[in-house]
C-alpha positions as CSV (number, residue, x, y, z in Angstrom):
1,X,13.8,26.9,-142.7
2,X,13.8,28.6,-139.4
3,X,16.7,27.9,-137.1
4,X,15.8,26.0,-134.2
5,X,15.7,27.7,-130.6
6,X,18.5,26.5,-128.8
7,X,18.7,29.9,-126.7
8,X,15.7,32.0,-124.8
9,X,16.1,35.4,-126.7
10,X,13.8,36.5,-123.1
11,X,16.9,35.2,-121.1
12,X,19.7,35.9,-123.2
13,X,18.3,39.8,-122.6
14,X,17.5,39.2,-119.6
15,X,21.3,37.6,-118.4
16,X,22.9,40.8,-120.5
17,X,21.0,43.4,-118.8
18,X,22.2,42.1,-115.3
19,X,25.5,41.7,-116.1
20,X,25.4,45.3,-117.2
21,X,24.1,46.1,-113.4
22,X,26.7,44.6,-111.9
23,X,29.3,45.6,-114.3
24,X,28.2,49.1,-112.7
25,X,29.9,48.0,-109.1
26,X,33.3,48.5,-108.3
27,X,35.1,45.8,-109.0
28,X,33.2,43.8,-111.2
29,X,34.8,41.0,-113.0
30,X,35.8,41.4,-116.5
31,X,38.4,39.4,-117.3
32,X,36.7,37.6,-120.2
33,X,36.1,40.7,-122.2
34,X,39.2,42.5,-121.2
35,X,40.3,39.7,-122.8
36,X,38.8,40.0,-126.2
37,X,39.7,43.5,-126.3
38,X,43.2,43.5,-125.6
39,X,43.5,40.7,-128.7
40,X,41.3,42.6,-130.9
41,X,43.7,45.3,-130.4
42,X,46.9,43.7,-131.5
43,X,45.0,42.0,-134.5
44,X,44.0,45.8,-135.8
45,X,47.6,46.9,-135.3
46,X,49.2,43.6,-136.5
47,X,47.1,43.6,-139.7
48,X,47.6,47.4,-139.7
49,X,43.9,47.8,-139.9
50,X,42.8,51.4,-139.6
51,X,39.4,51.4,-139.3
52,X,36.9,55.3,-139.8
53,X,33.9,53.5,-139.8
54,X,33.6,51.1,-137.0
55,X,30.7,49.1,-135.8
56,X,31.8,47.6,-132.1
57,X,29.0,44.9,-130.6
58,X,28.9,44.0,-126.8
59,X,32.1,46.4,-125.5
60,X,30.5,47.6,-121.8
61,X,34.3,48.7,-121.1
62,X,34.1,51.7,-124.1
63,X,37.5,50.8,-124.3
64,X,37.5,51.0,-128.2
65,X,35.4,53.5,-128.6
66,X,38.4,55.1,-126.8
67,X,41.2,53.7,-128.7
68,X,39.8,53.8,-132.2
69,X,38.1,56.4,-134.4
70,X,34.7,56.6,-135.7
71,X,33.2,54.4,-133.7
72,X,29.4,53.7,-132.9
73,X,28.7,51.1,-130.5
74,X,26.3,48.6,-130.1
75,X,24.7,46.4,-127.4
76,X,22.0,43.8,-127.4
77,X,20.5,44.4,-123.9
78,X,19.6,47.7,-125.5
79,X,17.7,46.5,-128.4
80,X,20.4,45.6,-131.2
81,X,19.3,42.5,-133.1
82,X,22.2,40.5,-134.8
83,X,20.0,38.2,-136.0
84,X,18.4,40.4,-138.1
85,X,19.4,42.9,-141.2
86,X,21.7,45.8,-139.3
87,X,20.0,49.4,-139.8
88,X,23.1,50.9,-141.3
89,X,26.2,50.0,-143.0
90,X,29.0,50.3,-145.3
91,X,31.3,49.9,-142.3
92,X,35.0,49.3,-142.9
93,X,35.6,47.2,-139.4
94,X,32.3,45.5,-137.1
95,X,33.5,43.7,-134.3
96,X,31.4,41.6,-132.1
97,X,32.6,40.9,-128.3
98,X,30.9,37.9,-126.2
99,X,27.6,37.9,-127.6
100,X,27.2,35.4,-131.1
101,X,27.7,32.3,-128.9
102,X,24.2,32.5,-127.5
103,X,22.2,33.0,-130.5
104,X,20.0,30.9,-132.3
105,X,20.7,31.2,-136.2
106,X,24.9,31.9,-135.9
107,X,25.1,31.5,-139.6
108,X,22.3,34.4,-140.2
109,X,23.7,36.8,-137.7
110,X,27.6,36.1,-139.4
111,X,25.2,36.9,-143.2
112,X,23.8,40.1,-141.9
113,X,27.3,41.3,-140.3
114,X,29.0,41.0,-143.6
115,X,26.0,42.3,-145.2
116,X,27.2,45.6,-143.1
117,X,30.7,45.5,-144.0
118,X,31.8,47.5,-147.1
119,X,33.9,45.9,-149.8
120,X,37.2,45.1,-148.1
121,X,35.6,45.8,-144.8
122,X,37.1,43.8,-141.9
123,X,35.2,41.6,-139.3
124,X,36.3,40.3,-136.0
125,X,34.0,38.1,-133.6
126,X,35.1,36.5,-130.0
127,X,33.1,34.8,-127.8
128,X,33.5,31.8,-125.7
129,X,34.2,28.6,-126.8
130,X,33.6,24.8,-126.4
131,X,36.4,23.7,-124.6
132,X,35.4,26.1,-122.1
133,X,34.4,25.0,-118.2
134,X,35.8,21.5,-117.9
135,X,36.0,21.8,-114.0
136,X,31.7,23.4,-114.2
137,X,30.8,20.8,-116.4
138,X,32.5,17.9,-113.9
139,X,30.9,19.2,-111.1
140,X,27.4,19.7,-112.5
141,X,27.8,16.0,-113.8
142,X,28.7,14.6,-110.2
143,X,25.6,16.6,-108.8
144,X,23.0,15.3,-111.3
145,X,24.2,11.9,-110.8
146,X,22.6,9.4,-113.3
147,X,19.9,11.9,-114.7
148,X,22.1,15.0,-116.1
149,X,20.6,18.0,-117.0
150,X,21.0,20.8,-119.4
151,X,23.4,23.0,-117.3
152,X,25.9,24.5,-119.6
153,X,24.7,25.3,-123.1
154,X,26.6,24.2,-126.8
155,X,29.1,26.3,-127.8
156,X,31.0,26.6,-130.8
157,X,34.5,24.8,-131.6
158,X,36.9,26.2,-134.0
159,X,36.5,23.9,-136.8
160,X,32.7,24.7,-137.0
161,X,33.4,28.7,-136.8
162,X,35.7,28.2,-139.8
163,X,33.1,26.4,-141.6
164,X,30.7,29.0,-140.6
165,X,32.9,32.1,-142.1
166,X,33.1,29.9,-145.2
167,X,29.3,29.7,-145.5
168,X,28.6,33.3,-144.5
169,X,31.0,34.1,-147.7
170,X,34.0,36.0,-145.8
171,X,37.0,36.4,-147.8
172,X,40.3,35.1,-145.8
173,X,38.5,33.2,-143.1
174,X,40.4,32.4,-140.2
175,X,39.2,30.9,-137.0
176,X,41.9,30.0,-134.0
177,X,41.5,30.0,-129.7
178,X,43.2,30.6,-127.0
179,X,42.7,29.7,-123.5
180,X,42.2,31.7,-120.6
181,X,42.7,30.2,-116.9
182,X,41.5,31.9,-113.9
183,X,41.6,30.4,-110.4
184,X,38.5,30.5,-108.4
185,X,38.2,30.0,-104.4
186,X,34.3,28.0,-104.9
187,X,32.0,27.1,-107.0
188,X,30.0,29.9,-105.9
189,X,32.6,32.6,-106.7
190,X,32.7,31.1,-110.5
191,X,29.2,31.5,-110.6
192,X,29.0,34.9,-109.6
193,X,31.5,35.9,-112.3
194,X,29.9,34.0,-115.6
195,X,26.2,36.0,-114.3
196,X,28.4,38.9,-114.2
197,X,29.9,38.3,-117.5
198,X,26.7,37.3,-119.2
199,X,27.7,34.0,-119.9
200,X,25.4,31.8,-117.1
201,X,22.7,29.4,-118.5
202,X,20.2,30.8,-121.2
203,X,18.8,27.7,-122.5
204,X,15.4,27.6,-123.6
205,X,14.8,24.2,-122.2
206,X,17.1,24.4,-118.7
207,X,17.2,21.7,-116.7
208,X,15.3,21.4,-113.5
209,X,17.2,23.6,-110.4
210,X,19.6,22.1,-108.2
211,X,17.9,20.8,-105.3
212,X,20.3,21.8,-102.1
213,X,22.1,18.1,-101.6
214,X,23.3,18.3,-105.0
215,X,24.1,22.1,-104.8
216,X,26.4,20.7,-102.3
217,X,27.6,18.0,-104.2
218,X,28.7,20.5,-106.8
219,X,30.6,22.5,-104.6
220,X,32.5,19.8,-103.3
221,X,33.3,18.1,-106.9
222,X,34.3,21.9,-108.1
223,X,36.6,22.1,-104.7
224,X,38.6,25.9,-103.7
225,X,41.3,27.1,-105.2
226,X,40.3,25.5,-108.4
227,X,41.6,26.6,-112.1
228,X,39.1,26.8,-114.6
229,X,39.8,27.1,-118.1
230,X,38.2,29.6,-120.9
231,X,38.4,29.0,-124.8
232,X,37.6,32.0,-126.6
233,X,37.3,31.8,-130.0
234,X,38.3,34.1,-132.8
235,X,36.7,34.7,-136.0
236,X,38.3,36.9,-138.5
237,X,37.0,37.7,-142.3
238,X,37.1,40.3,-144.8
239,X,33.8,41.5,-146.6
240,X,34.5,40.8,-150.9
């Protein structure tokens, strides 16, 4: 049975090739994935995983094709499909950054990564996670009034990634967060940074646009000098 579409694969590409234009300025913001990279680094060394074959997903920073060795990278605003068989494989480490959240069929695209993976081959995936945006979700609340919309789409919690490393047959699954707070001076500012971040709104069913009234009544809910929280979630596994 087909998965159902949740998430424009048109938009999803769309949102990652822009953020990959602005990543280009100076200055861009990257906490999110800086983020996901500085923790994926202390897992490697922690678990004293030394990868030669490595398979890194959604990395714009080519900070671990730096750091680590034999690494191809990968990017799906230039064509890689996760949801779909990968074209090579036998990889002893794949790690995907930011990008499994917004797919339609999670528990395919976690199959076909371990599919890749060689026996005792080690997988980590990040992205961002449900408890993520509290103050967004608020303010796009107090804006729609009594007729919300689809603003923010679902994201994963870290009972249902265990469940899904379970299903996608990973040895050793182990899902866990962490939460990431950055303080932002408007609405607008936060906005900025998720489309630079590819992680705005790519719902295939968004709701209607703000009209300008309500535009200001999320500005004024979401306030200045407000903290906003990020979960990201961590999914770790080892190929049988």
């Amino acid at each position: 049975m087909a998965a159902p579409t949740i998430f424009s694969p048109t938009r999803r590409l769309a949102a990652r090739r822009r953020a990959l234009r602005l990543q280009a300025r100076s200055g861009a913001p990257r906490y999110l994935l800086d983020d996901m990279v500085e923790d994926l680094l202390e897992r490697l060394a922690f678990l004293r995983h030394a990868p030669t074959r490595a398979l890194i997903i959604g990395d714009w920073t080519a900070t671990l094709v730096e750091r680590l060795a034999g690494v191809m990278s990968a990017e799906p605003a230039e064509g890689f499909e996760e949801e779909r068989p990968y074209p090579c494989g036998e990889f002893d480490f794949i790690a995907s950054l930011g990008t499994l959240d917004t797919v339609n069929d999670l528990p395919g695209a976690l199959l076909h990564l371990r599919a890749a993976l060689a026996p005792g081959g080690l997988a980590i995936v990040s992205f961002v996670g449900a408890e993520s945006l509290p103050r967004l979700r608020a303010a796009m609340l107090e804006a729609d009034g009594e007729r919300p919309a689809a603003r923010l789409h679902p994201m994963v919690d870290v009972r249902a990634g265990a469940q899904l490393l379970q299903r996608a047959g990973f040895a050793d699954p182990v899902a866990d967060s962490r939460t990431l707070s950055v303080s932002f001076s408007s609405l607008d500012q936060l906005v900025a940074d998720l489309r630079s971040q590819a992680v705005s709104n790519v719902l295939a069913r968004p709701g209607p646009p703000l009209s300008a009234s309500a535009r200001e009544k999320a500005r004024a809910a979401f306030g200045s000098g407000t903290v906003e929280t990020f979960e990201i979630i961590t999914l770790t596994g080892w190929a049988r």
